[in-house]
C-alpha beads as a LAMMPS data file, in Angstrom:
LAMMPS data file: protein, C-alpha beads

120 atoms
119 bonds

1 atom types
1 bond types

-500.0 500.0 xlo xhi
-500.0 500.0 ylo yhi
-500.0 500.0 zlo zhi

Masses

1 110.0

Atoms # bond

1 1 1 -94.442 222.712 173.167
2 1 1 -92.104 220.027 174.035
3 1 1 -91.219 216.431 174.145
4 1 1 -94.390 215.322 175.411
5 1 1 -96.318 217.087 172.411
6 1 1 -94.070 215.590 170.274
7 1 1 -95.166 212.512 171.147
8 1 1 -98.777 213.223 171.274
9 1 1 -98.876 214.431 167.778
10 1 1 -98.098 210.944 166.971
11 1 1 -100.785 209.818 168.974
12 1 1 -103.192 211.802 167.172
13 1 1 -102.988 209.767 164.312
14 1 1 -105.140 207.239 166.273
15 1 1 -107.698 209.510 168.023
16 1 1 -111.218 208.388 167.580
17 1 1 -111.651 211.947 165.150
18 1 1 -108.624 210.956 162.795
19 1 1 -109.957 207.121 162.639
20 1 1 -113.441 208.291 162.278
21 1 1 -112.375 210.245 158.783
22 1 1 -110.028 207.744 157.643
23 1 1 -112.791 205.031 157.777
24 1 1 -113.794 206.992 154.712
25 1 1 -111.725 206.562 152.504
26 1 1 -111.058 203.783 150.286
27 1 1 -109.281 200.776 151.508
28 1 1 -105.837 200.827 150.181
29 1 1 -105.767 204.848 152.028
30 1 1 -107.082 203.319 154.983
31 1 1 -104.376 200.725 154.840
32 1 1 -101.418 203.585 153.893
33 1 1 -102.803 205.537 157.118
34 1 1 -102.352 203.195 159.720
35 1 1 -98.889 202.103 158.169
36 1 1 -97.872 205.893 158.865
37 1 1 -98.726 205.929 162.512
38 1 1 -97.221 202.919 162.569
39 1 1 -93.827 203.728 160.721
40 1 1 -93.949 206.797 162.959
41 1 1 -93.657 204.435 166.277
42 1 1 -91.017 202.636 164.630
43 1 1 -89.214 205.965 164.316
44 1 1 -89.477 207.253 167.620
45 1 1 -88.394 203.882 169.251
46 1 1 -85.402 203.954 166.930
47 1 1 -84.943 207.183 168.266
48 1 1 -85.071 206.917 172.040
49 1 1 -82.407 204.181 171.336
50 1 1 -80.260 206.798 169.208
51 1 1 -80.117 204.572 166.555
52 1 1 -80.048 208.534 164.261
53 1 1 -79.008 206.558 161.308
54 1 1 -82.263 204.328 161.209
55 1 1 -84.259 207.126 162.503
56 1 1 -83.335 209.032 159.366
57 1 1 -83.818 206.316 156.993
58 1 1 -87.229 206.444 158.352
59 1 1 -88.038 209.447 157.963
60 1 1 -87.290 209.186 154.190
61 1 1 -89.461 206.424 153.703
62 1 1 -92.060 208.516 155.665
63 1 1 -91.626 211.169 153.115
64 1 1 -91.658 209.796 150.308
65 1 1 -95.630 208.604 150.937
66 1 1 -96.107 212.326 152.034
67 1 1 -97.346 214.218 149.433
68 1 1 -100.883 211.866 149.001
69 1 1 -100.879 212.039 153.380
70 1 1 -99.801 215.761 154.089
71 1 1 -99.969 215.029 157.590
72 1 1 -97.039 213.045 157.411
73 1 1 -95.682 216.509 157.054
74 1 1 -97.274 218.082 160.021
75 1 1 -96.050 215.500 162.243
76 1 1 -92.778 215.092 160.772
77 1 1 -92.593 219.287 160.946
78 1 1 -93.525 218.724 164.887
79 1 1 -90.774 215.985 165.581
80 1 1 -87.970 218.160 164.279
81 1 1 -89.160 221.271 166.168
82 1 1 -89.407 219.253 169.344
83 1 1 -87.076 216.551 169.239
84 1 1 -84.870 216.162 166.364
85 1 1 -83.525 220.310 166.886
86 1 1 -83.358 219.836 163.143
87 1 1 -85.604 223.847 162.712
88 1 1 -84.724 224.591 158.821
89 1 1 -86.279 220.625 158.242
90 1 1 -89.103 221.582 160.420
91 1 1 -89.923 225.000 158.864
92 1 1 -89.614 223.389 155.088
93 1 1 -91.883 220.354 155.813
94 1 1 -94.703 222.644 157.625
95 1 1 -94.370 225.039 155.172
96 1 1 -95.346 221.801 152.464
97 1 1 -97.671 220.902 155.253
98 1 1 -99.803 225.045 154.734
99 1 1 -99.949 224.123 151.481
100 1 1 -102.806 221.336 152.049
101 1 1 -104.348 223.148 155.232
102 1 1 -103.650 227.425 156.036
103 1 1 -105.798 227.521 158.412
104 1 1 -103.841 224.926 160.844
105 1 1 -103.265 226.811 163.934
106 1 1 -100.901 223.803 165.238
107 1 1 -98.897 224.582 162.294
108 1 1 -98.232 228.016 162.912
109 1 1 -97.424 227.663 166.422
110 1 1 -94.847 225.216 165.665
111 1 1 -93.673 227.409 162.489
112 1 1 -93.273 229.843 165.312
113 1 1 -91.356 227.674 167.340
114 1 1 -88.911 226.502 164.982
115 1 1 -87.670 230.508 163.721
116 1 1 -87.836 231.273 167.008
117 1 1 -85.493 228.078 167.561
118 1 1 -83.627 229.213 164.256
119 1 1 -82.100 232.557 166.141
120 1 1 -81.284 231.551 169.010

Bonds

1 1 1 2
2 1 2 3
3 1 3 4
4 1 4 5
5 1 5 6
6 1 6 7
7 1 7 8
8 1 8 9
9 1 9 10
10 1 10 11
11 1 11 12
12 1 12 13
13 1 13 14
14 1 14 15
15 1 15 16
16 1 16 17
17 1 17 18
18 1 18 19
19 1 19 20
20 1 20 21
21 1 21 22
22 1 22 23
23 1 23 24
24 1 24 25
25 1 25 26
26 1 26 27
27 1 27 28
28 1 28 29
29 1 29 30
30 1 30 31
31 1 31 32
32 1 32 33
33 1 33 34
34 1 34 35
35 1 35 36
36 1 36 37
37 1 37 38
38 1 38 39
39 1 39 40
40 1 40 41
41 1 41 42
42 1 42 43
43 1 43 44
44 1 44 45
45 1 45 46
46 1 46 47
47 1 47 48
48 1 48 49
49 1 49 50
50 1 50 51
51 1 51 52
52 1 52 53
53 1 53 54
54 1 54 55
55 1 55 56
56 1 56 57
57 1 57 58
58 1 58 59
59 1 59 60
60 1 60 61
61 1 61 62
62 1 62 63
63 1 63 64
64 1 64 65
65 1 65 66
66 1 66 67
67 1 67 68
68 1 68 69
69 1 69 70
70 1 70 71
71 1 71 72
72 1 72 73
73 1 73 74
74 1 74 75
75 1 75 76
76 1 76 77
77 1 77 78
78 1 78 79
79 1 79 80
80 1 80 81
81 1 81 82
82 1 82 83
83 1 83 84
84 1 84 85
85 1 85 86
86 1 86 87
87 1 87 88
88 1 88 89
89 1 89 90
90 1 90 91
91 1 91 92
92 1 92 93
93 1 93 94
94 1 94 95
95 1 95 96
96 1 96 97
97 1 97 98
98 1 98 99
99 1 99 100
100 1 100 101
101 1 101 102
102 1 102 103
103 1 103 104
104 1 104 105
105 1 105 106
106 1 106 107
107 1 107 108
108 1 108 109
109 1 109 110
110 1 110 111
111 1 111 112
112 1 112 113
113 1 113 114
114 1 114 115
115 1 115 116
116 1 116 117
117 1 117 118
118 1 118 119
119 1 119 120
């Protein structure tokens, strides 16, 4: 994993499978869904111009809407494994991430990655 999968993961969150279940679901969760992906750009362009302090207001507000959209979680998890080197943030938000979906084998890798990271 790296950078690049960082990125993806965000990416996902439009892939024709993700948009095909989202269509779904009631309007207003449609509406919350694409607001994540797009808060989610917002953070990673705040990011690649170091502006940390926005990035991490951001993130908050990204948050806070994540327990009714666990996989604000998952990609939040991802992001501090691969880019923010923040590993004890990534290993608490995947482990809230398991609690929607064990069987995840993305989130195990990257809960591998990040305790891994952690002893270094």
């Amino acid at each position: 994993m790296n950078r690049q999968s960082a990125y993806h993961c965000v990416a996902q969150l439009r892939s024709p499978e993700y948009l095909e279940g989202i269509s779904r679901l009631p309007f207003e969760q449609q509406q919350v869904k694409h607001k994540l992906y797009e808060a989610f750009q917002a953070l990673l362009a705040l990011y690649e111009h170091g502006h940390q302090q926005q990035v991490e207001a951001v993130a908050q507000q990204i948050l806070s809407i994540a327990p009714k959209h666990p996989e604000a979680y998952l990609v939040m998890g991802h992001l501090c494994v691969e880019l923010f080197n923040t590993q004890d943030k990534a290993v608490a938000l995947l482990n809230e991430y398991r609690k929607y979906n064990t069987r995840s084998s993305s989130v195990w890798a990257l809960l591998a990655s990040a305790y891994f990271k952690l002893d270094l």
